[in-house]
C-alpha positions as CSV (number, residue, x, y, z in Angstrom):
1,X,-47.7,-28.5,8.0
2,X,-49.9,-30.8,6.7
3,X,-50.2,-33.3,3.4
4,X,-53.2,-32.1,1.4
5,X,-55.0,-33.0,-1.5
6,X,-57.7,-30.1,-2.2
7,X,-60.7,-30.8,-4.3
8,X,-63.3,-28.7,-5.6
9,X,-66.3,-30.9,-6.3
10,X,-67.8,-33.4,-4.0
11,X,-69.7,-36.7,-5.1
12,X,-73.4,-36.7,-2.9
13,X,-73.9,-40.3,-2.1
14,X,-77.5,-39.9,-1.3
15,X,-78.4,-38.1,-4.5
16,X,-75.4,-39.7,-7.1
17,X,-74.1,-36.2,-8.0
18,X,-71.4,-34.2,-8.1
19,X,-71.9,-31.1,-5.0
20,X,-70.0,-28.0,-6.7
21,X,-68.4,-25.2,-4.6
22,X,-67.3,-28.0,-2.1
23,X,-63.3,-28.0,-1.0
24,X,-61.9,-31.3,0.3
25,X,-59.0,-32.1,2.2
26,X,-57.6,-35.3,3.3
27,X,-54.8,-34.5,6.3
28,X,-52.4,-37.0,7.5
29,X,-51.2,-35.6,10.5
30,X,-47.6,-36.9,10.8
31,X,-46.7,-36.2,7.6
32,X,-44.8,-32.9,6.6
33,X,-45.4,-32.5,2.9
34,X,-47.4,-30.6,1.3
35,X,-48.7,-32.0,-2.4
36,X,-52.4,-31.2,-4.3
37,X,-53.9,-33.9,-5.9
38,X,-56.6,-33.9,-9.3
39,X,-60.4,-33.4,-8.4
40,X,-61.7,-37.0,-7.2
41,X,-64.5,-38.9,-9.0
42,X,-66.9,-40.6,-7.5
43,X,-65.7,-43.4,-5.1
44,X,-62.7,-41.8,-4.6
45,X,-63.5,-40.8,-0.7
46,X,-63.4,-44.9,0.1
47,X,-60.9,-45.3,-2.3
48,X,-58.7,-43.2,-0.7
49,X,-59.7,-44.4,2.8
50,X,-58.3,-47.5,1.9
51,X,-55.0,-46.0,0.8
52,X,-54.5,-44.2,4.2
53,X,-56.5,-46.1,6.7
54,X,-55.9,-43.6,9.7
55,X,-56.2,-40.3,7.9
56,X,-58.3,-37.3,8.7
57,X,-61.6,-36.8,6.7
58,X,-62.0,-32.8,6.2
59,X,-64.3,-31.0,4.1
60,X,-64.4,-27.3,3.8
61,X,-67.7,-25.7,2.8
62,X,-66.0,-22.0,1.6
63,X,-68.9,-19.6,3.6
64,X,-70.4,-22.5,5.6
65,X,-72.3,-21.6,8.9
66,X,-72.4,-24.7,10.1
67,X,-69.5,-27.4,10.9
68,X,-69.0,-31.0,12.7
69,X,-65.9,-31.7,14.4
70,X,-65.9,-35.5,15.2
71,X,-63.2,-36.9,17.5
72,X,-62.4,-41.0,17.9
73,X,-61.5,-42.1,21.1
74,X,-58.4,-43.7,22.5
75,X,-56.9,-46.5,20.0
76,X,-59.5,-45.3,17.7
77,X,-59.2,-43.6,14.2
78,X,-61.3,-41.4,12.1
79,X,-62.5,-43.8,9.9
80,X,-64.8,-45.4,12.8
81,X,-66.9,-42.2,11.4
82,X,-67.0,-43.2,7.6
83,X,-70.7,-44.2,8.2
84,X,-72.1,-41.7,9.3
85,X,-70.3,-38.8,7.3
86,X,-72.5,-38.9,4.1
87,X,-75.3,-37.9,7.1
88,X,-74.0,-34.4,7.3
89,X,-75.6,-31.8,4.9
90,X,-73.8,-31.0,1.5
91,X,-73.5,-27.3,2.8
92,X,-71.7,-27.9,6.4
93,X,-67.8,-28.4,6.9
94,X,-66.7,-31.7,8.3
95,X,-63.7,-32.0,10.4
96,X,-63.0,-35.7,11.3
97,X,-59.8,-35.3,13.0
98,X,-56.8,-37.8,13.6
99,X,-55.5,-37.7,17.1
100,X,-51.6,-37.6,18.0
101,X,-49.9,-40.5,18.1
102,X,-53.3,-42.5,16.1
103,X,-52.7,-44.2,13.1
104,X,-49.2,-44.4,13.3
105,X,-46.4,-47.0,15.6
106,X,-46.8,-48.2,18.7
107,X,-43.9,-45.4,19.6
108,X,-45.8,-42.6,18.2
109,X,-48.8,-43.7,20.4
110,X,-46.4,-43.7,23.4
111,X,-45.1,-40.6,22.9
112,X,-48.1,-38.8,22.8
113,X,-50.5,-38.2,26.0
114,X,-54.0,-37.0,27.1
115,X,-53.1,-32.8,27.4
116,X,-52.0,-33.2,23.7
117,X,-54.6,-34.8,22.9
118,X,-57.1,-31.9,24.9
119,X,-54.8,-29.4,23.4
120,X,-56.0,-30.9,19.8
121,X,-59.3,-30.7,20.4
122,X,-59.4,-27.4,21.8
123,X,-57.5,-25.9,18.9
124,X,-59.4,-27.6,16.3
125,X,-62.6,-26.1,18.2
126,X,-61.3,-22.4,18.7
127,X,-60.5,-22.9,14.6
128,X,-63.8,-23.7,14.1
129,X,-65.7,-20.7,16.2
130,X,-63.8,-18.3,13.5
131,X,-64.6,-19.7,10.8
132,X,-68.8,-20.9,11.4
133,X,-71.5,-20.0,13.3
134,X,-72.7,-23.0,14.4
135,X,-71.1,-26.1,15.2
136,X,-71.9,-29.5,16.3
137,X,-69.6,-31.7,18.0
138,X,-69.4,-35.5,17.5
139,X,-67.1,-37.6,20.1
140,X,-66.6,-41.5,20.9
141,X,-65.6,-42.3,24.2
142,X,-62.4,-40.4,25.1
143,X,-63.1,-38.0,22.1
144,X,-66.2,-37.8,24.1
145,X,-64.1,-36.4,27.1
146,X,-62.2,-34.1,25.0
147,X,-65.0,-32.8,23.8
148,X,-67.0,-31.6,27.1
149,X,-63.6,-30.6,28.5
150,X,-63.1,-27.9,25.6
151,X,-67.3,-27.1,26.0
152,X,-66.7,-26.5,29.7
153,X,-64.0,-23.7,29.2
154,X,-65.7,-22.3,26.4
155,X,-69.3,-23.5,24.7
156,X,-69.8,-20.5,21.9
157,X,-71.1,-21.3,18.6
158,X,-71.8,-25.4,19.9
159,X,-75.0,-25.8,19.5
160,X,-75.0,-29.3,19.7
161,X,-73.1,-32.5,20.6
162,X,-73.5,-36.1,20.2
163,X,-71.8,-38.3,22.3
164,X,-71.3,-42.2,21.1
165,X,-70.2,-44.5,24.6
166,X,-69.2,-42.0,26.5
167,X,-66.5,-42.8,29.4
168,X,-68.4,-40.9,32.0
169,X,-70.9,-41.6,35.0
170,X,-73.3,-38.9,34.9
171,X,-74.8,-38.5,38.2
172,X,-78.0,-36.4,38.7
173,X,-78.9,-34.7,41.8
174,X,-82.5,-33.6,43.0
175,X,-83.3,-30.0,42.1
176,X,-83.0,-28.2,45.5
């Protein structure tokens, strides 16, 4: 269970109005109530960035084909992302995701490990594939690994990935 605050507008900060039809929801991860806030005005995204500093960003675009799941890396959070999430068209879903054991104590960090981390982003992937045709994948470093680890078991409906530092050597051989 999540905490959610579901919105049925969205503000457009390239064109300064409000997007109809659009479904937000903020997710904070370690917390196990449920509550729905008032529609947002404009502002209120940053606003409530501020409020909860580690907190997933999610939008859901009811009939959307497309979605972008981004993932932070390791001591990261999602709001390393807040630049680059007006970017996305009004029409796609956006999943910025908060990994276990982010954005909380030091204990929570240490209770947590890399396979539940995997197991995050392959969940939150498989979610996606029902729900959209298309999806593009964003990672940063570790969220980087995550993400070609869930692509290499299973690359349906990805039809594109950026990867931002990646913590990889990629080593290219001659075409035999």
């Amino acid at each position: 269970q999540m905490q959610r605050n579901a919105h049925k507008s969205d503000f457009c900060t390239k064109c300064k109005k409000q997007t109809p039809g659009v479904e937000k929801i903020s997710q904070v991860y370690y917390n196990k109530t449920e509550e729905t806030a008032p529609p947002r005005k404009a502002g209120a995204r940053e606003k409530e960035a501020a409020a909860m500093p580690h907190s997933a960003y999610i939008r859901v675009v009811p009939d959307s084909a497309c979605a972008v799941l981004l993932l932070h890396g390791i001591m990261g959070t999602p709001r390393q992302f807040d630049p680059i999430l007006d970017c996305f068209p009004a029409d796609w879903s956006v999943y910025n995701l908060t990994l276990d054991g982010h954005g909380g104590s030091v204990a929570d960090f240490a209770r947590t490990d890399m396979r539940r981390w995997q197991a995050q982003a392959d969940l939150a992937l498989d979610a996606l594939r029902k729900r959209h045709r298309h999806i593009v994948v964003v990672g940063h470093s570790m969220g980087c690994l995550l993400l070609l680890t869930s692509l290499l078991r299973d690359d349906s409906c990805v039809c594109g990935a950026l990867l931002l530092a990646p913590a990889l050597r990629i080593r290219l051989l001659p075409a035999a």
